[in-house]
C-alpha positions in Angstrom: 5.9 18.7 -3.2 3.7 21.7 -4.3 6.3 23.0 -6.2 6.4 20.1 -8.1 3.1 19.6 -8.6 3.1 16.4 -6.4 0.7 14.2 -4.3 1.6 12.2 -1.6 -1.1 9.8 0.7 0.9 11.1 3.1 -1.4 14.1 2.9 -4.1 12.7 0.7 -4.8 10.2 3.7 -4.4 12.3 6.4 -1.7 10.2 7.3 -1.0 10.5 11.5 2.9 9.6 11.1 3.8 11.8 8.0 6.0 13.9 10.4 7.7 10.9 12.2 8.1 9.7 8.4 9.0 12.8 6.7 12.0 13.1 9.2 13.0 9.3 8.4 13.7 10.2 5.1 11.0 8.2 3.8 7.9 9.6 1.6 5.0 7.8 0.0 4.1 9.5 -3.3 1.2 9.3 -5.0 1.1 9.1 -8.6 -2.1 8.8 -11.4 -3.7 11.8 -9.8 -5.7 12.9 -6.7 -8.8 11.0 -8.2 -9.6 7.1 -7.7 -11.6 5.3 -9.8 -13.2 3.6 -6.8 -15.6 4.4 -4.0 -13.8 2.1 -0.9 -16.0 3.5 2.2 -12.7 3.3 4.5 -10.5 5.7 2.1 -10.3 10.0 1.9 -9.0 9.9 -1.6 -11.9 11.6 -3.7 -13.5 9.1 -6.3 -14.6 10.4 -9.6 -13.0 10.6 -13.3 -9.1 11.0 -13.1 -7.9 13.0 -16.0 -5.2 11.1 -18.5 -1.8 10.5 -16.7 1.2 13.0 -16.8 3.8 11.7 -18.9 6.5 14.0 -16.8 5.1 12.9 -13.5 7.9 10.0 -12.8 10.6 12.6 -13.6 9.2 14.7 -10.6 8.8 12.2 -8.3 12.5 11.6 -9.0 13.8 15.1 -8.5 11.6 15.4 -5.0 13.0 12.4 -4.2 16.5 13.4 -5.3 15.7 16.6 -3.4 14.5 15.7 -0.3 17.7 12.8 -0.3 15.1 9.9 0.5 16.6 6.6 1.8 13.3 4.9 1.0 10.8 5.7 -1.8 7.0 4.2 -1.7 5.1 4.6 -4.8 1.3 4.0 -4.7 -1.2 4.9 -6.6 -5.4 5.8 -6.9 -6.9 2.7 -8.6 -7.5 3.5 -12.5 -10.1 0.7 -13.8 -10.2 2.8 -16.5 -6.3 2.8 -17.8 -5.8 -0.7 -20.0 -2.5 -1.3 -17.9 -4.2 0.2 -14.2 -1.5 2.5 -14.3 1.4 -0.3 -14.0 3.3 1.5 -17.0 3.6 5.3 -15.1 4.3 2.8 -11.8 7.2 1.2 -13.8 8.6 5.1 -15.8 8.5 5.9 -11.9 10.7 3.1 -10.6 13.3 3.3 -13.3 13.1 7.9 -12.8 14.0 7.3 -9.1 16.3 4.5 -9.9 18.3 7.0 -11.8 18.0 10.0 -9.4 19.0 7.9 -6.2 20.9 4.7 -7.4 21.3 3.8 -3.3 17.7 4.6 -2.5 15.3 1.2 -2.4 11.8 1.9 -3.8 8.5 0.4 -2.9 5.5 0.0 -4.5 1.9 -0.2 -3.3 -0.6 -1.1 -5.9 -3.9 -1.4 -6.7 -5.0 -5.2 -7.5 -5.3 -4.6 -11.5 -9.1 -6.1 -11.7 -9.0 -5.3 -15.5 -5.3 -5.4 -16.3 -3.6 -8.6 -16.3 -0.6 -7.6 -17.6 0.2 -5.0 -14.9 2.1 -6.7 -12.7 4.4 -8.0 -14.4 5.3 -4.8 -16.4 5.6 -3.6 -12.7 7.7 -6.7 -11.5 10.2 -5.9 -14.9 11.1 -2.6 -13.2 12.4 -4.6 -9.9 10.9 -2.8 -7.1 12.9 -4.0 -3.6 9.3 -4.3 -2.0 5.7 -5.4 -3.8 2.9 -4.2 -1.5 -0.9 -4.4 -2.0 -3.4 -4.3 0.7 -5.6 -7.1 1.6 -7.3 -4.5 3.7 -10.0 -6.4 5.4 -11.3 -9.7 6.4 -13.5 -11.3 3.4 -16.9 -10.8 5.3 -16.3 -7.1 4.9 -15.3 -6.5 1.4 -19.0 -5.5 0.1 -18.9 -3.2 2.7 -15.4 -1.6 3.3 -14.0 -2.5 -0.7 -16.7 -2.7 -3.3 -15.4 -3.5 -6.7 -12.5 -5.3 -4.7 -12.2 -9.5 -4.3 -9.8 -10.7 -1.5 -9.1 -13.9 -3.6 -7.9 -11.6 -6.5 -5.5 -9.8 -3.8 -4.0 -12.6 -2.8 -3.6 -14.2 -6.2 -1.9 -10.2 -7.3 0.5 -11.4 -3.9 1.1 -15.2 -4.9 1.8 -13.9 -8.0 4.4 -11.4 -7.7 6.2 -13.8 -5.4 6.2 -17.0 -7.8 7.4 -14.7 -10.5 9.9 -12.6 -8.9 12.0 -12.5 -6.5 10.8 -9.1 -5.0 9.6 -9.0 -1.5 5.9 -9.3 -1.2 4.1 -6.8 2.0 0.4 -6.1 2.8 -1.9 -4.6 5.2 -4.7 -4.9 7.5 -7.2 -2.3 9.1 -8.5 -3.5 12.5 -12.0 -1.9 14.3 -14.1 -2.5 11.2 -16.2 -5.3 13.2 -13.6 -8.4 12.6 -12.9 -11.0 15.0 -9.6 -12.1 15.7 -10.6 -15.6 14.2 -11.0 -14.1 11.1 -8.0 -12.1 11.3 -6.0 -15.7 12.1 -7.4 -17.1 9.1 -6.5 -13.7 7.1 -2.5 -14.2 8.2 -2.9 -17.7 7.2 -3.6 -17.2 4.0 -1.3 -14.5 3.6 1.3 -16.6 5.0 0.4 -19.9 2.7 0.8 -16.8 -0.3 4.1 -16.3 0.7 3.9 -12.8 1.6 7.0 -11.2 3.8 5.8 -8.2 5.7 2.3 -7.0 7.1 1.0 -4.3 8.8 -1.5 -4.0 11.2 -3.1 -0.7 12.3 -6.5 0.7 13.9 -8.9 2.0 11.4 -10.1 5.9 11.6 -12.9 7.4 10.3 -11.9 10.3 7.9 -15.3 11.8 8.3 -19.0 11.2 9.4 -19.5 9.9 6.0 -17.3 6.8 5.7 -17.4 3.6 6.9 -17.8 4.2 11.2 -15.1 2.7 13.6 -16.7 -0.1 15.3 -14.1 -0.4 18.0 -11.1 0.9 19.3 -8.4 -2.2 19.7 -6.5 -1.5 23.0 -2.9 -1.7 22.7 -2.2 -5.2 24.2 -4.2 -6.3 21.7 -2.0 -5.6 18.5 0.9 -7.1 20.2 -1.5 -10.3 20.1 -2.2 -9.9 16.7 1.3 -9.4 15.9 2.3 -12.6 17.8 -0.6 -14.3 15.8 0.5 -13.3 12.6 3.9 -14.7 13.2 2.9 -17.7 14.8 1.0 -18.3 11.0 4.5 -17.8 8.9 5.1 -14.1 8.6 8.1 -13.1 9.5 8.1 -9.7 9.6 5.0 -7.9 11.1 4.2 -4.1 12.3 1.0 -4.5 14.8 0.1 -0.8 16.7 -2.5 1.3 17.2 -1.3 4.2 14.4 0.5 1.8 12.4 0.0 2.5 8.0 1.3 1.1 5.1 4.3 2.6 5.1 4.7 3.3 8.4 8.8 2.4 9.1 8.9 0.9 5.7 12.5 1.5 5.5 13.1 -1.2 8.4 11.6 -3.9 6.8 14.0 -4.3 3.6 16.9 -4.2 5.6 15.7 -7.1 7.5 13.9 -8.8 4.8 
C-alpha cells in the first residue's frame, strides 16, 4: 500500500478487523485522497480541501489488488462536494482497472450520497459493481448531529435508486450507541427494507478521540443478535449485527449468498 502510494479506511478508520480482513483476502481502498470534504462528528478521516484526483490512482489500486490476489475488492471513497461528478468517474476508472487485473475478483463499492451530483450514480452503476453500498449511518433524529450536510431521505433515495436501475445488489450500514432507540432502529430497517436494499450491517460506534461525537452506550452482545432478528423480521435478508461489526467487515460472504 505505501509503496503504491495507496489509502485504505482500513487504516484511515482505525478499522478493529483490518487483520481478520487483510488475511481474508479482502481490502477496502480508499480512493479521492486522505481528505473529505465533510465534517461527519463520528468519522477519523481529516476534513479540509482534497487536492485534484490522480488520474493513475485506479491503475494502483488494481496492481495492489492484483498483488495482494484479493478475492473481494471494496472501493469507497472521502466525500468530494466539490468534484461535479462527487468522484463517481475515478469510482467507475477503478472498477473497470480491477476488473482487468482480477477478472474473478467481485468488487464493491461504498459511496458517498452525491448531494451535488446527480449523474453519479449512474456513471457508477455503468461500470457494474457486484455490490452498491452507502451508509444510512444513523437514525434521522441524529443526522444534525452525527452527519451534517447529510439527509437520510437522500440516502435512501441514492439506495432505491441504484436498485430500480440496476440490477446490482444494494448494502448499507448502521452505527449503534449514538443515543437511538431500538424503535427507531425498527423503523430505520423498514425503510431500508421497503427500498429494497439486500445487506446491512450493524456495529457498535467508537469514539476515534475526545473530540468526536461521544459513545452514549455500549450495546451488550445479546442485543445485536436482537437487532439482527429485527432487521430480518422487516425484509432484509442478509444482515451482519455484532459488537465490532464495519462496513466491510466479511463482505466477501454476502455476494456469494446474495
Amino acid at each position: 500500500m505505501k509503496d503504491l502510494h495507496l489509502n485504505t479506511v482500513c487504516h484511515a478508520a482505525n478499522c478493529p478487523n483490518r487483520g481478520e480482513c487483510f488475511n481474508r483476502g479482502t481490502a477496502t481502498f480508499l480512493i479521492l485522497g486522505p481528505t473529505c470534504t465533510r465534517n461527519c462528528r463520528f468519522c477519523d478521516i481529516a476534513p479540509g480541501k482534497p487536492p485534484l484526483p490522480d488520474i493513475q490512482e485506479p491503475v494502483r489500486v488494481a496492481k495492489a489488488a492484483k498483488t495482494l490476489n484479493l478475492r473481494h475488492v471494496v472501493v469507497t471513497s472521502v466525500t468530494r462536494d466539490d468534484l461535479p461528478d462527487g468522484g463517481a468517474t475515478q469510482f467507475a476508472r477503478t472498477i473497470e482497472e480491477i476488473r482487468k487485473a482480477l477478472p474473478k475478483a467481485t468488487v464493491e463499492v461504498l459511496t458517498p450520497d452525491f448531494k451535488n451530483a446527480p449523474d453519479g450514480p449512474r456513471i457508477i452503476m455503468d461500470a457494474s459493481p457486484d455490490i452498491f453500498n452507502h451508509n444510512v449511518e444513523t437514525v434521522p433524529r441524529l443526522y444534525a448531529q452525527v452527519r451534517p450536510g447529510a439527509d437520510y431521505q437522500r440516502s435512501l433515495q441514492l439506495l432505491h435508486r441504484v436498485h430500480k436501475e440496476s440490477a446490482i445488489v444494494t448494502k448499507s450500514g448502521l452505527m449503534v450507541g449514538l443515543g437511538e432507540t431500538r424503535e427507531e432502529l425498527q423503523a430505520v430497517f423498514a425503510d431500508l427494507a421497503r427500498h429494497r436494499v439486500s445487506i446491512l450491517t450493524i456495529g457498535q460506534y467508537l469514539a476515534p478521540s475526545k473530540a468526536h461525537i461521544p459513545v452514549v452506550r455500549y450495546v451488550h452482545p445479546d442485543e445485536f443478535d436482537v437487532l439482527k432478528k429485527d432487521a430480518q423480521q422487516a425484509g432484509i435478508p442478509y444482515v451482519a449485527s455484532a459488537p465490532l461489526v464495519r462496513s466491510s467487515y466479511r463482505a466477501d460472504e454476502f455476494i456469494k449468498t446474495s
